[in-house]
C-alpha positions in Angstrom: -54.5 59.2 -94.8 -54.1 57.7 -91.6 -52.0 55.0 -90.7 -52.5 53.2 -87.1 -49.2 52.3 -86.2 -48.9 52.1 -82.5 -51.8 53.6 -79.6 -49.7 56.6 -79.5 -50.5 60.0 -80.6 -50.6 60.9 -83.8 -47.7 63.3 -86.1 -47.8 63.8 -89.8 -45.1 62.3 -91.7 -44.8 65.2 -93.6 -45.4 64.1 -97.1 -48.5 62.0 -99.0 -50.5 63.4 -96.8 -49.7 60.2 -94.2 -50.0 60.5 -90.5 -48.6 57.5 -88.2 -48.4 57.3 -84.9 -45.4 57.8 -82.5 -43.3 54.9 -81.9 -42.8 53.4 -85.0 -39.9 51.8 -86.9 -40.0 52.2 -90.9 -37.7 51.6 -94.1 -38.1 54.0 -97.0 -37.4 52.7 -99.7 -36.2 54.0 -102.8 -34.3 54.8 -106.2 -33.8 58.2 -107.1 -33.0 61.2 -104.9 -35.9 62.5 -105.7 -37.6 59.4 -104.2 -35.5 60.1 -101.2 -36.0 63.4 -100.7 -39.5 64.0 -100.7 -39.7 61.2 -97.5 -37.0 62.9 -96.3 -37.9 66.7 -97.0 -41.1 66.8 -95.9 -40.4 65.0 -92.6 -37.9 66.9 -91.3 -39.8 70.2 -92.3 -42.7 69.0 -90.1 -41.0 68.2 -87.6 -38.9 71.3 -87.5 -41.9 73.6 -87.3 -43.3 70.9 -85.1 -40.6 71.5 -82.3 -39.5 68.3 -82.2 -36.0 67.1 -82.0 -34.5 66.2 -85.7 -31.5 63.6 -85.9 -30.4 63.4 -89.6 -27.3 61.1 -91.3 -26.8 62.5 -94.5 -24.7 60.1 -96.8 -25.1 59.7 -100.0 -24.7 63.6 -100.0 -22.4 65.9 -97.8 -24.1 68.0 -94.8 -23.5 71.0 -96.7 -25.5 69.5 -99.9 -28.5 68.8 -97.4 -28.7 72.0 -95.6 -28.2 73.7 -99.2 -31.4 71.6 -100.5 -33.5 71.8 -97.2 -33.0 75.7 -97.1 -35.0 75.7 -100.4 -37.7 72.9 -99.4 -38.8 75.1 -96.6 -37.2 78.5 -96.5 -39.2 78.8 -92.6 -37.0 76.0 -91.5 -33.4 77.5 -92.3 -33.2 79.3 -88.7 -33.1 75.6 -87.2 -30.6 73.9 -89.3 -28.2 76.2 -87.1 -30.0 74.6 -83.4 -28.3 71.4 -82.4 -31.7 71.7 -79.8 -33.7 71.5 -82.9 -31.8 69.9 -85.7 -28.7 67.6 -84.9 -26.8 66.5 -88.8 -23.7 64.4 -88.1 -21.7 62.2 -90.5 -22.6 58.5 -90.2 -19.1 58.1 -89.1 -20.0 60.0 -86.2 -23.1 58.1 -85.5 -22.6 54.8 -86.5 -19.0 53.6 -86.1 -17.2 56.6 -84.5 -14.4 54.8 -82.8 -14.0 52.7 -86.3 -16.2 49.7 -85.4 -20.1 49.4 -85.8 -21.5 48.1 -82.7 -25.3 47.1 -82.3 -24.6 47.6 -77.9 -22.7 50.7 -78.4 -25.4 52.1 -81.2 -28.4 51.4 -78.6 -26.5 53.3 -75.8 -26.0 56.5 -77.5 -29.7 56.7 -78.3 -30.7 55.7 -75.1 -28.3 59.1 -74.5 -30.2 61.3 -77.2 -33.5 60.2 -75.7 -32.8 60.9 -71.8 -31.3 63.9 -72.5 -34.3 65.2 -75.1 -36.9 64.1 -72.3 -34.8 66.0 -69.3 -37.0 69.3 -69.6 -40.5 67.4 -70.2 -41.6 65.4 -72.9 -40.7 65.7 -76.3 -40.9 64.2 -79.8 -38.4 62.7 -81.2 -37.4 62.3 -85.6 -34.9 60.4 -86.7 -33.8 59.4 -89.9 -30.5 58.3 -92.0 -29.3 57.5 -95.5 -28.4 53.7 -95.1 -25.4 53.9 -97.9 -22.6 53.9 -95.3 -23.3 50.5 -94.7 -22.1 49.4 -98.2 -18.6 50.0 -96.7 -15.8 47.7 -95.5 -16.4 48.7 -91.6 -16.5 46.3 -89.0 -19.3 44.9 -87.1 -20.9 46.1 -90.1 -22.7 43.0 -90.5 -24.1 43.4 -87.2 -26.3 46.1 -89.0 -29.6 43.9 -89.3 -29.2 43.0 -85.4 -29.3 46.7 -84.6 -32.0 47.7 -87.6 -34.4 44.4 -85.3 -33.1 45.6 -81.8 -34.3 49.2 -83.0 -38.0 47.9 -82.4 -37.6 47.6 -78.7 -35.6 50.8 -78.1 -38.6 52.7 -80.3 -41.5 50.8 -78.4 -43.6 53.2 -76.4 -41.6 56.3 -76.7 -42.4 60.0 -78.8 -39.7 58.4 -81.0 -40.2 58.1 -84.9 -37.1 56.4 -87.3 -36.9 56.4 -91.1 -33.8 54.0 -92.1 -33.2 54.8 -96.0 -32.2 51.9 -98.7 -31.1 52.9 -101.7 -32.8 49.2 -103.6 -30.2 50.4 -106.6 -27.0 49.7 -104.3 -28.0 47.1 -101.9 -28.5 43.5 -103.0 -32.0 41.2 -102.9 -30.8 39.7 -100.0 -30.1 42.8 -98.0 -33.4 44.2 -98.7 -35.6 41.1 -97.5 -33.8 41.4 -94.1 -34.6 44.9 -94.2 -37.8 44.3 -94.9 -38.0 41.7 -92.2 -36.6 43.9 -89.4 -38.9 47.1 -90.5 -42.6 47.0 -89.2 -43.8 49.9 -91.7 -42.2 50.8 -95.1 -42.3 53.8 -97.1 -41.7 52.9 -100.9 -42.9 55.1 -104.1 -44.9 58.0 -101.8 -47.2 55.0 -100.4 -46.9 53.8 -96.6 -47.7 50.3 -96.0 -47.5 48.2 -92.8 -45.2 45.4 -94.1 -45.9 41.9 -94.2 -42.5 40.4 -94.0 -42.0 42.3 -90.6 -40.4 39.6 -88.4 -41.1 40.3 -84.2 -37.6 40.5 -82.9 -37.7 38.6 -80.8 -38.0 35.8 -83.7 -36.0 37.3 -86.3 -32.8 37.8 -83.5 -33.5 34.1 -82.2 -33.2 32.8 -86.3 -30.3 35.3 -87.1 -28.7 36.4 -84.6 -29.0 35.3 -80.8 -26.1 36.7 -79.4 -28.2 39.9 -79.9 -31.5 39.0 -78.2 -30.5 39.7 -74.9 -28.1 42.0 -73.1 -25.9 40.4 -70.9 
């Protein structure tokens, strides 16, 4: 089943049988790790034999517990788990607060790096996706994390870029959920894909929650 998310090409998600379009934003949903990993499995497997660039954040399990399990999902794909030009797996430490502090600015600047230096030998698809779960921590700026997840929209707009932000609904609160609903254009919940109505433009949602992230100074 297609879903028409943007007027970009099409990519199959990788599981349900869904295909999207590039440049799109979505929130999977879920609460089991079986739930999680057949949105997660099936994705990266695609785009693995795809030949598109894979940027995973494992977190409610270790790296070595994901490459373990994604070995056996797709025994074709275990050459590339070894590729940082294929597959890149890093700690959300490493991606999302590496100098201690989560930062919205500094978050949009390292993808801005990971895209420029995926396009520099032609075009190329991008998949992204990471286990949310880090977040429950006592980091700083963490509660910036929404600003980023609506910011995310604009960096993703119009590029071969595709992100899948995973919620664990068992660990996160009501409240935390809703504004992950409203910062998410598309969700991903039970197997079915949905284009979600609490979305909230950006634009809107950052001017309500939190203008001192609607424009860069």
């Amino acid at each position: 089943m297609h879903i028409t998310t943007t007027n970009q090409p099409p990519l199959a998600l990788g599981f349900g049988n869904y295909t999207c379009n590039w440049g799109t934003h979505f929130c999977g949903l879920y609460e089991t790790e079986a739930e999680r990993d057949e949105i997660i499995m099936g994705f990266l497997a695609h785009g693995a034999q795809a030949g598109d660039l894979q940027c995973y954040v494992p977190a409610e399990r270790t790296i070595e517990d994901f490459r373990h399990e994604f070995s056996k999902h797709c025994p074709l794909c275990e050459q590339y788990l070894a590729d940082q030009n294929t597959m890149k797996i890093h700690s959300a430490k490493d991606i999302y607060y590496p100098d201690g502090t989560f930062s919205p600015w500094d978050m949009e600047d390292a993808l801005n790096d990971v895209f420029e230096k995926s396009q520099r030998n032609g075009k190329r698809n991008v998949r992204t996706a990471a286990e949310m779960v880090w977040a429950l921590e006592a980091i700083p700026g963490v509660d910036h994390l929404m600003a980023y997840e609506s910011r995310l929209n604009y960096f993703i707009a119009e590029k071969p870029w595709i992100s899948i932000c995973l919620y664990n609904v068992t660990k996160f609160d009501g409240k935390t959920i809703l504004q992950v609903l409203q910062t998410h254009p598309y969700t991903i919940s039970q197997g079915v894909v949905t284009e979600n109505p609490f979305f909230q433009d950006p634009d809107i949602w950052l001017a309500k929650n939190a203008p001192e992230f609607l424009r860069r100074g």
